[in-house]
KOLKE-24154 format. One record per residue: y, z, x of N, C-alpha, C, CB in turn; residue number from 1; residue in three letters. Coordinates in pm, 1 decimal. Glycine has a CB too. Layout:
<sites>
SITE      n.c2      n.c3      n.c1     ca.c2     ca.c3     ca.c1      c.c2      c.c3      c.c1     cb.c2     cb.c3     cb.c1  seq  type
SITE         Y         Z         X         Y         Z         X         Y         Z         X         Y         Z         X  NUM   Ala
...
</sites>
This chain:
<sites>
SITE      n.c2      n.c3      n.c1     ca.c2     ca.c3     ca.c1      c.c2      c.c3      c.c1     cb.c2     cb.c3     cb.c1  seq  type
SITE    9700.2   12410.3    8582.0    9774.9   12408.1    8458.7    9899.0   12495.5    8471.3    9687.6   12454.4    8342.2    1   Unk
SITE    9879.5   12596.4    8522.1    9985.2   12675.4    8588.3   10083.6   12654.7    8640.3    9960.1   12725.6    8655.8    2   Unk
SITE   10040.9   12565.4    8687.1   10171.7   12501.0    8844.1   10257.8   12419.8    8702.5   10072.0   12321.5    9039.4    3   Unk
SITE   10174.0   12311.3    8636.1   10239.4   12221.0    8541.5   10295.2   12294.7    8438.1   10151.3   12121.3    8486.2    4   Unk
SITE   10295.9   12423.0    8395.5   10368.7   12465.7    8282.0   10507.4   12513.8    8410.3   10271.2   12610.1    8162.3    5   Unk
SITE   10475.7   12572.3    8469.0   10588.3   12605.6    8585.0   10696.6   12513.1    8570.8   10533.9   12591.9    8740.3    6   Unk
SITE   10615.6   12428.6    8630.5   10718.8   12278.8    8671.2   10779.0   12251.0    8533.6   10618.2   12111.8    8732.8    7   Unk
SITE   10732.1   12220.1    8434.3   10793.6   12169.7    8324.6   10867.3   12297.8    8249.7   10684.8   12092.1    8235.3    8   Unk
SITE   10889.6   12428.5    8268.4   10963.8   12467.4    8266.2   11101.1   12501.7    8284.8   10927.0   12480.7    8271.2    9   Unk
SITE   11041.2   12446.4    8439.4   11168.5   12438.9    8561.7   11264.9   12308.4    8491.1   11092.7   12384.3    8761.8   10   Unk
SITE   11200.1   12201.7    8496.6   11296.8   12103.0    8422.5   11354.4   12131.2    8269.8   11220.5   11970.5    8413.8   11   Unk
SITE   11319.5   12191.0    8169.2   11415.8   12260.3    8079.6   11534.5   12356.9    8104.2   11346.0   12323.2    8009.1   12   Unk
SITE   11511.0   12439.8    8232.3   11559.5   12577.0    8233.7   11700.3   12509.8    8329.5   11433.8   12717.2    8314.4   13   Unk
SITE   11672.2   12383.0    8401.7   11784.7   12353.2    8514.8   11803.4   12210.4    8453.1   11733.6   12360.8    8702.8   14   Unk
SITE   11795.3   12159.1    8298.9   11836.6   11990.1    8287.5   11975.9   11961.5    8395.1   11892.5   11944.7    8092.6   15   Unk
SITE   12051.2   12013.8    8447.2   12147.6   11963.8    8503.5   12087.3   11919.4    8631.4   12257.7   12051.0    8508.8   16   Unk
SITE   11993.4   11937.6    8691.7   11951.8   11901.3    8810.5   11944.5   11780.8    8811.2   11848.7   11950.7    8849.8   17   Unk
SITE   11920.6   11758.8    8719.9   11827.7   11585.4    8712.7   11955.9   11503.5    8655.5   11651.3   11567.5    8565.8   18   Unk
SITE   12055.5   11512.0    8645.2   12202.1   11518.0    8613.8   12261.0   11478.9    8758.0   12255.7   11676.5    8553.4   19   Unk
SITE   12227.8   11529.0    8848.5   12242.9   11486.8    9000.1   12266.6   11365.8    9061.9   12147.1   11512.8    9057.5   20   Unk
SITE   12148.1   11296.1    9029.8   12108.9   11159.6    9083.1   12197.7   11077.8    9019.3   11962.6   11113.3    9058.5   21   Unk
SITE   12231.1   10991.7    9121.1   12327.4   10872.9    9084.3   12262.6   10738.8    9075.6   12439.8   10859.0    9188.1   22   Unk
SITE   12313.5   10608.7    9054.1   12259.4   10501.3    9032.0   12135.9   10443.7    9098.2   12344.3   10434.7    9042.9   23   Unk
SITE   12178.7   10432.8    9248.8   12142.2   10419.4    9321.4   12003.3   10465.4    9385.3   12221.0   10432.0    9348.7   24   Unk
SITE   12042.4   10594.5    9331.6   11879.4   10685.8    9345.7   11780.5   10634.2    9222.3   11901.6   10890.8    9318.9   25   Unk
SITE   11832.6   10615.4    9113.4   11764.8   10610.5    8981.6   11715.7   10413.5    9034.9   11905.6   10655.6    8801.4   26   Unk
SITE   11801.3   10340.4    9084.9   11753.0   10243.4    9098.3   11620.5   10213.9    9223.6   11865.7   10179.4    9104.7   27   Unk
SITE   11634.2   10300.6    9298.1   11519.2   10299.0    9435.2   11422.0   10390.5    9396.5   11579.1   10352.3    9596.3   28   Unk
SITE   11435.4   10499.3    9292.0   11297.4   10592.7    9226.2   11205.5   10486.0    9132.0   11360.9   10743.9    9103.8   29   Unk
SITE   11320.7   10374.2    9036.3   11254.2   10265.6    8966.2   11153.1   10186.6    9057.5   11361.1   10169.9    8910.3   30   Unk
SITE   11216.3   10208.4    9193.5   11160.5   10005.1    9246.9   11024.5   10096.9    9302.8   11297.2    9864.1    9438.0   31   Unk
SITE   11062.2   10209.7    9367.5   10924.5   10277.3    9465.1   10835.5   10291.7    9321.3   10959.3   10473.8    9574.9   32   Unk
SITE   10867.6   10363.3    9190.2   10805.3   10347.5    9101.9   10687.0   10289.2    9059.8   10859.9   10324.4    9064.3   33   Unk
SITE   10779.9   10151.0    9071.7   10712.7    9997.7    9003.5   10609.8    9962.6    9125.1   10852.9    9841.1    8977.4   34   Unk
SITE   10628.4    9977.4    9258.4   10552.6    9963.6    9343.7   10392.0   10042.3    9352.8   10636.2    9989.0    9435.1   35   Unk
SITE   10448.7   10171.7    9339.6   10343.2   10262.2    9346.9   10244.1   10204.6    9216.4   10403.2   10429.1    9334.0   36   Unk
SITE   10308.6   10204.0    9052.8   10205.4   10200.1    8979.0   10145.5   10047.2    9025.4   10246.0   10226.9    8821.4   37   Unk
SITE   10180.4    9956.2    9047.7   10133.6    9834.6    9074.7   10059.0    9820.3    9144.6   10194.5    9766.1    9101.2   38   Unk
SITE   10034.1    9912.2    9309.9    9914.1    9969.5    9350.7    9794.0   10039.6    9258.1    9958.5   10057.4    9432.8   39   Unk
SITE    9815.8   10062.2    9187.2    9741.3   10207.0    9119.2    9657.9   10087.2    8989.7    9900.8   10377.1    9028.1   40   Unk
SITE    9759.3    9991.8    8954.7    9695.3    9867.4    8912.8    9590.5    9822.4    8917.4    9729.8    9793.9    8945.7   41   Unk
SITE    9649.4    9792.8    9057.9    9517.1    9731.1    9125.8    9388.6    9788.1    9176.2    9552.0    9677.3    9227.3   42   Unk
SITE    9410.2    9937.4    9210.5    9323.0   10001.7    9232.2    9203.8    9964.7    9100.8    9382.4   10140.1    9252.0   43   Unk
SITE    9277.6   10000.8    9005.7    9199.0   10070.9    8855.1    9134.4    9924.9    8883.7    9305.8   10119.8    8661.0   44   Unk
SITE    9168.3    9819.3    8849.5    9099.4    9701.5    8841.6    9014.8    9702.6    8945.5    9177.2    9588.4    8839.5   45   Unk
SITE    8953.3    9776.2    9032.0    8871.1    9787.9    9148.8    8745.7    9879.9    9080.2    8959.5    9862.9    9287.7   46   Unk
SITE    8787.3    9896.7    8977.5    8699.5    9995.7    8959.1    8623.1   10081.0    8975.6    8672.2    9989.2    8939.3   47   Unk
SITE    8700.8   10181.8    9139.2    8651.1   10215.2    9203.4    8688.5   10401.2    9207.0    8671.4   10118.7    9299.1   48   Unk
SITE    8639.4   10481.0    9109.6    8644.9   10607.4    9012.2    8688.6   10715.6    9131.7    8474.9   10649.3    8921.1   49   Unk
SITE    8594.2   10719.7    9273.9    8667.1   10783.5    9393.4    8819.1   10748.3    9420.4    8591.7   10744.4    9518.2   50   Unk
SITE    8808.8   10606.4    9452.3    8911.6   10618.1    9484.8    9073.6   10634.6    9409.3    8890.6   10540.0    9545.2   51   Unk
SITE    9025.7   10620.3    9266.1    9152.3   10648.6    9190.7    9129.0   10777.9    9183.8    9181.1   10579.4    9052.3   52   Unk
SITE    9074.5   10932.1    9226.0    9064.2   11049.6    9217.4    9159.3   11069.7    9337.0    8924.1   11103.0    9214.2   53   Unk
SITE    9151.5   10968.6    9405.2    9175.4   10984.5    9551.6    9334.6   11037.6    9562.6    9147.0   10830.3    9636.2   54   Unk
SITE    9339.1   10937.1    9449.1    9559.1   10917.2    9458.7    9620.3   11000.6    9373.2    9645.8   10747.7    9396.4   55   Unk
SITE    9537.0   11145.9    9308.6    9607.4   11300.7    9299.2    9586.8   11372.6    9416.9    9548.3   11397.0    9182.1   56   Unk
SITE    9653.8   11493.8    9401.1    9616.0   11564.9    9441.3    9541.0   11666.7    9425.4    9665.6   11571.2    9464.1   57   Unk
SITE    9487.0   11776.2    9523.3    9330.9   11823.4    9490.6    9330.3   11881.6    9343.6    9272.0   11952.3    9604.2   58   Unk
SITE    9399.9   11945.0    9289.3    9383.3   11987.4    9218.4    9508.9   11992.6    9085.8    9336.5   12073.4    9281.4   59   Unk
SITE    9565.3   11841.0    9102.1    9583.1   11723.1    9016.8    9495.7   11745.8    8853.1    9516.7   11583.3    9114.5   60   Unk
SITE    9578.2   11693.0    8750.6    9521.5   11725.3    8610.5    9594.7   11628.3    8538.6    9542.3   11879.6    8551.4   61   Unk
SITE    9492.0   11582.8    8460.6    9514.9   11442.0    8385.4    9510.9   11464.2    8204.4    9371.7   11324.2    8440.9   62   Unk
SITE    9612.7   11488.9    8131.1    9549.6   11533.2    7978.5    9612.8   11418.9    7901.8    9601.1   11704.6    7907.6   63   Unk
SITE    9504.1   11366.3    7825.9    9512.5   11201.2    7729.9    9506.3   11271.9    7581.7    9338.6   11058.3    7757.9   64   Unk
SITE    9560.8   11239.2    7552.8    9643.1   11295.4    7414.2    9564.0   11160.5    7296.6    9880.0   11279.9    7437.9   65   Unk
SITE    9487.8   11234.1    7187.7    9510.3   11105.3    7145.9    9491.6   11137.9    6994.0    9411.2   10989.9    7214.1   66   Unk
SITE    9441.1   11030.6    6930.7    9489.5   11061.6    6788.9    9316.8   11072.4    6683.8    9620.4   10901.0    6731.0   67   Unk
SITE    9317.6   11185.6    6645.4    9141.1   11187.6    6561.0    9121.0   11082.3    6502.5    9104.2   11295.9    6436.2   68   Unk
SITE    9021.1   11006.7    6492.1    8931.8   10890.7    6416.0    9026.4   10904.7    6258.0    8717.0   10941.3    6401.5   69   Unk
SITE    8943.9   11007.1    6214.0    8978.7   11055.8    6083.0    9145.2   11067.5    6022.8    8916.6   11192.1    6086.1   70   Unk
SITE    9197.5   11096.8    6128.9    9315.7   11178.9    6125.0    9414.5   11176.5    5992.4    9393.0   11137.6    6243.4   71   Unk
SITE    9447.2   11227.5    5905.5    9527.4   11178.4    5765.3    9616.9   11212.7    5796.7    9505.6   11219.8    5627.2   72   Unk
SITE    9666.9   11307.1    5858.7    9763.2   11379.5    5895.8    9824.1   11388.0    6028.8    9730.7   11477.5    5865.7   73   Unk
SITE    9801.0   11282.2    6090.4    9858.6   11273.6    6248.2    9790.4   11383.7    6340.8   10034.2   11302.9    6254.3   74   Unk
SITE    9666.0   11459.4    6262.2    9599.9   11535.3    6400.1    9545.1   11508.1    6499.7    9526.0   11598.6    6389.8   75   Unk
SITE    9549.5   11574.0    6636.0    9570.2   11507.0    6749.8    9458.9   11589.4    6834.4    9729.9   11508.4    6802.1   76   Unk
SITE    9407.8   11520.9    6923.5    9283.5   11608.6    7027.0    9336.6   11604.3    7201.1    9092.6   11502.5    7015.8   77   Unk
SITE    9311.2   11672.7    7276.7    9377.5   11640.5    7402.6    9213.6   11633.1    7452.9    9507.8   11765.8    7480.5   78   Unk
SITE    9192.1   11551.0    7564.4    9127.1   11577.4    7645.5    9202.4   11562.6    7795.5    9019.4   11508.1    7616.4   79   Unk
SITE    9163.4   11672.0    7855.9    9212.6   11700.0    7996.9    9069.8   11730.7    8111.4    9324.4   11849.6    7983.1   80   Unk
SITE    9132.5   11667.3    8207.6    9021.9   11684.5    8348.3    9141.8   11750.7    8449.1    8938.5   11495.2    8428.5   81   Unk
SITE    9110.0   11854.7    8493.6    9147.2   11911.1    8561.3    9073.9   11889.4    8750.4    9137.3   12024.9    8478.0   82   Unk
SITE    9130.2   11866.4    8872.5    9069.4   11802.9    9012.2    9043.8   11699.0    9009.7    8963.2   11844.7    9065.6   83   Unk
SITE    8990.8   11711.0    9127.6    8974.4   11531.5    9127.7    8783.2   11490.2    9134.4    9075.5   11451.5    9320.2   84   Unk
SITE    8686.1   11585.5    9145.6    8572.1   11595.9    9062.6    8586.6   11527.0    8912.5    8542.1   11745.8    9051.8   85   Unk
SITE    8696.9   11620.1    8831.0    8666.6   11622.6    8714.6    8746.2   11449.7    8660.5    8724.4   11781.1    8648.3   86   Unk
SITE    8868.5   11450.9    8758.3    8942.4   11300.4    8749.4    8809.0   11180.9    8743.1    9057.1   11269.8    8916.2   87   Unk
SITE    8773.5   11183.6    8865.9    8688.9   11105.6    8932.9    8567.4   11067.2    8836.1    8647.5   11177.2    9059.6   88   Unk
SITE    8496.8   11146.8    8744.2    8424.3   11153.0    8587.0    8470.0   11029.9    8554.0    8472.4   11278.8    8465.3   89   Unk
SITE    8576.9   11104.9    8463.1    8683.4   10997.3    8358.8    8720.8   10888.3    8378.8    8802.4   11030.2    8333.0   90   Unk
SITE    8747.3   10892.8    8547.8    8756.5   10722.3    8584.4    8614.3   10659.4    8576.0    8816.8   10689.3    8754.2   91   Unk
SITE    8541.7   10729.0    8605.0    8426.9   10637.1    8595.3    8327.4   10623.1    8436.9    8331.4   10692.8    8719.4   92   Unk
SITE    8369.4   10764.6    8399.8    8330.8   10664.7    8240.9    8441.5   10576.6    8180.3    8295.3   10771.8    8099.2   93   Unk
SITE    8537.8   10573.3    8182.3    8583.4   10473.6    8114.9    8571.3   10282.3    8203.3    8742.4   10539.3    8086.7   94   Unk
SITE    8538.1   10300.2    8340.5    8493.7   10213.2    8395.6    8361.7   10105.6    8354.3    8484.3   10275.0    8488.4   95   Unk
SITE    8288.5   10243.1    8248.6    8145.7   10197.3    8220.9    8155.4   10108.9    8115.5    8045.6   10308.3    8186.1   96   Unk
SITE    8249.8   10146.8    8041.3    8309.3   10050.2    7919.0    8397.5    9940.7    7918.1    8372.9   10117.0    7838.4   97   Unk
SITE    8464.2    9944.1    8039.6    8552.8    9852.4    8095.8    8508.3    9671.5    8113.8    8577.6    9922.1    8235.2   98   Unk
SITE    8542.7    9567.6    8086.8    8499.2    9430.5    8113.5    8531.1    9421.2    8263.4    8575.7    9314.7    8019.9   99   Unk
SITE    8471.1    9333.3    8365.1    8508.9    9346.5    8511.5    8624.4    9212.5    8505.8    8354.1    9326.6    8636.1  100   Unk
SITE    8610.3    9151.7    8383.6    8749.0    9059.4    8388.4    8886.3    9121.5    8376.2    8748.9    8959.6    8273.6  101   Unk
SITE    8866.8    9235.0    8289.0    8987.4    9261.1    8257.8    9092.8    9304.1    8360.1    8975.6    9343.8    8170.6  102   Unk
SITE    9223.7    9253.0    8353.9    9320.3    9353.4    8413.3    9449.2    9397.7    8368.1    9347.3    9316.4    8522.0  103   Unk
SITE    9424.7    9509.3    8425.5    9535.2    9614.8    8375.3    9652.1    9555.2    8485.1    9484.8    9811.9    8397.6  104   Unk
SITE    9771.4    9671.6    8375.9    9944.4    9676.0    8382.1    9979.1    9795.2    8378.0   10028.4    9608.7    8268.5  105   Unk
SITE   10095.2    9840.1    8481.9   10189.5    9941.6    8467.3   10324.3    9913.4    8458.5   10177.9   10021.0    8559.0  106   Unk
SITE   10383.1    9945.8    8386.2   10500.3    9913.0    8397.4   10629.9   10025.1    8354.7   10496.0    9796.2    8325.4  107   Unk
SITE   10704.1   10083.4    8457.7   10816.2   10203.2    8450.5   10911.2   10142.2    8364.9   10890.9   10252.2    8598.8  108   Unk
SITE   10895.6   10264.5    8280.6   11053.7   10242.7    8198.5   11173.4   10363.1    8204.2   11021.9   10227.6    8022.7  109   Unk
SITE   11089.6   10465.0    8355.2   11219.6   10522.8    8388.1   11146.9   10622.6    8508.1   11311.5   10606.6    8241.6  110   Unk
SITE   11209.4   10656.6    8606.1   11214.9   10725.8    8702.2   11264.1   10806.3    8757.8   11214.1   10695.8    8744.0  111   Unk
SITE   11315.6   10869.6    8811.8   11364.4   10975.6    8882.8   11316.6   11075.3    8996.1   11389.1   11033.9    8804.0  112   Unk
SITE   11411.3   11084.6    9133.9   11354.1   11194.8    9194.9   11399.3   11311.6    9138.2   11375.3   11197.1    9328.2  113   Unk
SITE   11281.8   11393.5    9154.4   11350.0   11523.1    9129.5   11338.0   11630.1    9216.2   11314.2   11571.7    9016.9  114   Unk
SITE   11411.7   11566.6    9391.1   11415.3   11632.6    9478.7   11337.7   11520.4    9585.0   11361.1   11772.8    9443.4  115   Unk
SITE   11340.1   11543.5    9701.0   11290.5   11448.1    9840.8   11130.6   11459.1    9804.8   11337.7   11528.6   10031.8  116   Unk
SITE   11058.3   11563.2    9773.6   10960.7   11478.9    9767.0   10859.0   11481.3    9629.6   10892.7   11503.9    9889.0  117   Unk
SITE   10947.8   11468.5    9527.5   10896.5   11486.8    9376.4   10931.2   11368.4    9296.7   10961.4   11615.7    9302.0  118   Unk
SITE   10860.0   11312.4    9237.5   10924.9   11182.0    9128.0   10881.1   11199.8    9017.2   10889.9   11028.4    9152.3  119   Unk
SITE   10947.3   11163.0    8925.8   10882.1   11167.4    8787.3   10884.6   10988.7    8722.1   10989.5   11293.3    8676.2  120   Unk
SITE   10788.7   10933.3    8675.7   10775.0   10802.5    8643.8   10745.0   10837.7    8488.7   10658.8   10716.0    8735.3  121   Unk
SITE   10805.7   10753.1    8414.3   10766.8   10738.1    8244.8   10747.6   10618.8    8256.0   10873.9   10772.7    8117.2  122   Unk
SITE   10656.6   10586.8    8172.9   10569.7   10378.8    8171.3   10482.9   10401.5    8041.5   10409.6   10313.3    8357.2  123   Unk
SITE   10447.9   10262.2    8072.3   10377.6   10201.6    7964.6   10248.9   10122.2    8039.6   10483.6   10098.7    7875.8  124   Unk
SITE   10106.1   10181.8    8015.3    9984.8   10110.9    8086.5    9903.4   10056.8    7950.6    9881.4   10229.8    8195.9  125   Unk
SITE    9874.1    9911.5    8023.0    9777.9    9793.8    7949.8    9644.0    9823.6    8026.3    9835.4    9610.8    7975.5  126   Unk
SITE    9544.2    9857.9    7951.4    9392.6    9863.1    8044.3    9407.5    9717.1    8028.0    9219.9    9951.4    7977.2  127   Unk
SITE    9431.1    9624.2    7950.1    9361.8    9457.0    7992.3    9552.5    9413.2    7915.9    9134.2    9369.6    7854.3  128   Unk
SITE    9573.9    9358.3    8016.1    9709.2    9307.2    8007.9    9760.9    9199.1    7921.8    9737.7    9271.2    8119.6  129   Unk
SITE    9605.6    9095.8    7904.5    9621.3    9006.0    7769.2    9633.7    9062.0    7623.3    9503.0    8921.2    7759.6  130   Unk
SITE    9594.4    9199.3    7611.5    9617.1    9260.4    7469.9    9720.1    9341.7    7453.2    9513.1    9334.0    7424.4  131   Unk
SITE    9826.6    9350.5    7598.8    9936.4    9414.4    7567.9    9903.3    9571.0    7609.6    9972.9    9386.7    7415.4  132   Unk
SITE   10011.9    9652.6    7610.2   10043.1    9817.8    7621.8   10018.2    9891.5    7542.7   10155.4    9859.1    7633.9  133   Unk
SITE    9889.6    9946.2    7583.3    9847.4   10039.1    7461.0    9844.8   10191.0    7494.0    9698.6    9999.7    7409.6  134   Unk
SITE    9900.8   10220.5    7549.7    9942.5   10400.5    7626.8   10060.2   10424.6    7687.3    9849.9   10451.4    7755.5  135   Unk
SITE   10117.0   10561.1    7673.9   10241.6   10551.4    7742.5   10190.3   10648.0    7799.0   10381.9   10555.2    7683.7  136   Unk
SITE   10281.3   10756.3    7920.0   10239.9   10816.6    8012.6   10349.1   10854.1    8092.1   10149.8   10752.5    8069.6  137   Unk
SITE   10305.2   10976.3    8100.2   10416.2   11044.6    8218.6   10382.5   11154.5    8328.2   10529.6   11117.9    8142.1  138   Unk
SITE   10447.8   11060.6    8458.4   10356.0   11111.5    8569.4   10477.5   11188.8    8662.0   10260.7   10970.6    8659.8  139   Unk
SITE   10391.1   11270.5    8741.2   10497.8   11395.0    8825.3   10448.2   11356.5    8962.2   10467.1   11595.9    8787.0  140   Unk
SITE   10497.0   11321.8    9026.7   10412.4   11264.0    9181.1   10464.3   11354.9    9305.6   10459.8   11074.1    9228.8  141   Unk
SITE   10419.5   11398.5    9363.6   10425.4   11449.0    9502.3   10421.5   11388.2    9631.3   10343.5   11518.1    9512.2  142   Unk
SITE   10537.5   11375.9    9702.8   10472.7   11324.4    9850.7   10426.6   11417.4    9933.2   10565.9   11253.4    9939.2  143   Unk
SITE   10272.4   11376.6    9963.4   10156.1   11448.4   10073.1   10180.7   11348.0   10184.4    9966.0   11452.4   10017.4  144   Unk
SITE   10247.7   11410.3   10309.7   10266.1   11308.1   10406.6   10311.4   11157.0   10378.1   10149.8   11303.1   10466.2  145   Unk
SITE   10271.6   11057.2   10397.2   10328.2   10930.8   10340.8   10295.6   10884.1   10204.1   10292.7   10828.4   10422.0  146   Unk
SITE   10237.0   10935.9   10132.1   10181.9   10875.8   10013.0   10244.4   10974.6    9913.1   10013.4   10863.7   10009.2  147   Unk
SITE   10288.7   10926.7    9791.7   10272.6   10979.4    9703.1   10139.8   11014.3    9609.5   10346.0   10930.8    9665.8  148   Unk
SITE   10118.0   11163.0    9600.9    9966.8   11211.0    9481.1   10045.9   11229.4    9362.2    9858.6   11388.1    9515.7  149   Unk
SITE    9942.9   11189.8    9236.8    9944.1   11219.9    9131.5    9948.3   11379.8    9117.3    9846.9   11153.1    9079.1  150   Unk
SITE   10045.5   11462.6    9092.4   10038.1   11612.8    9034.7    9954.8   11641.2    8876.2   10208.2   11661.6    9015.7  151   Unk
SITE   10027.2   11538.0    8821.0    9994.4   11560.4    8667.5   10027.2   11416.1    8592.3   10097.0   11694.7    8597.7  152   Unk
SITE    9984.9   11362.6    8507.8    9951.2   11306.6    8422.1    9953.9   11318.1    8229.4    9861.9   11307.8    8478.9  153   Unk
SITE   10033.7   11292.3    8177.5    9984.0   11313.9    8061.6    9995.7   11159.3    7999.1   10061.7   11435.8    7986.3  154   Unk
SITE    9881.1   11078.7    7896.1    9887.5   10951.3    7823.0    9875.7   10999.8    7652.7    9750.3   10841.4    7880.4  155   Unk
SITE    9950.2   10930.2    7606.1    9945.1   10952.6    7504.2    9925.2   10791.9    7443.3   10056.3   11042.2    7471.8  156   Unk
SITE    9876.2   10734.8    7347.1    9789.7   10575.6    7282.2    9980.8   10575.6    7192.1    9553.7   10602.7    7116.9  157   Unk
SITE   10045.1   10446.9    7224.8   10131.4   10365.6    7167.9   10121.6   10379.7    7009.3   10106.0   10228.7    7218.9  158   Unk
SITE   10216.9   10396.5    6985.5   10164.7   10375.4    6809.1   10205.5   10187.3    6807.9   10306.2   10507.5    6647.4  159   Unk
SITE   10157.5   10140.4    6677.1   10090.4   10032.7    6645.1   10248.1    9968.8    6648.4    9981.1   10034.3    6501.2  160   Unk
SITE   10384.2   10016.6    6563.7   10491.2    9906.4    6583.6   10542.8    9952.3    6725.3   10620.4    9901.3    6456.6  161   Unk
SITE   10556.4   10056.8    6813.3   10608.9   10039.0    6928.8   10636.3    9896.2    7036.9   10539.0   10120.8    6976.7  162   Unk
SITE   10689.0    9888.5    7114.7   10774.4    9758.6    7193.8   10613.9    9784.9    7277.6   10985.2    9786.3    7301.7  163   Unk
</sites>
């Protein structure tokens, strides 16, 4: 959690950094983007709870934001899993509830490096793609040797008129 208040500090304290990147970069952070979540797609539709733990890193943290049952007032609950133990859970309970027909969607609606081996992806994920985008999400990725890991994660549930 540490590292992630760090980091998201760092991007308030220096917005000009990210001011840097030119078209070109913003257009090849989109496409590697769209690639990566489209893997990560397919993974989830594998339903296979290791191996989507697999694609943070070790000690990677995932917090889903969402909105109380009750809520009158827009109050809000986070749940967060911190490693990839605690990742690896969450993928697999929500797997338990999951239809094995269904499939999911990612789709970037903005990217950026923020530095050679840091990206930041903002999207929109469909757990079952026939009912449309029901979470948005914003991910901080790291390259570990050839792959990009998940650093951090946060989803927050679409409100009802959103695109």
């Amino acid at each position: 959690m540490r590292r992630c208040f760090l980091f998201t500090a760092a991007l308030f304290a220096f917005p000009s950094a990210l001011a840097l990147a030119g078209p070109d970069d913003d257009a090849r952070a989109r496409t590697e983007a769209q690639a990566l979540l489209d893997k990560g797609a397919a993974l989830f539709d594998s339903r296979n709870a290791a191996a989507m733990a697999a694609t943070y890193i070790e000690d990677g943290s995932v917090v889903a934001i969402k909105r109380q049952h009750n809520a009158t007032q827009g109050e809000i609950e986070l749940q967060s899993f911190r490693g990839r133990a605690e990742i690896e859970k969450g993928y697999a309970d929500i797997f338990k509830e999951r239809s094995p027909e269904h499939r999911s969607r990612n789709t970037v609606d903005f990217a950026r490096y923020l530095g050679p081996n840091l990206l930041l992806i903002q999207g929109r994920f469909a757990l079952n793609r026939d009912q449309g985008d029901s979470a948005q999400f914003v991910q901080v990725r790291a390259r570990v040797g050839t792959d990009w890991k998940i650093v951090s994660m946060q989803l927050a549930p679409l409100a009802k008129d959103d695109p």
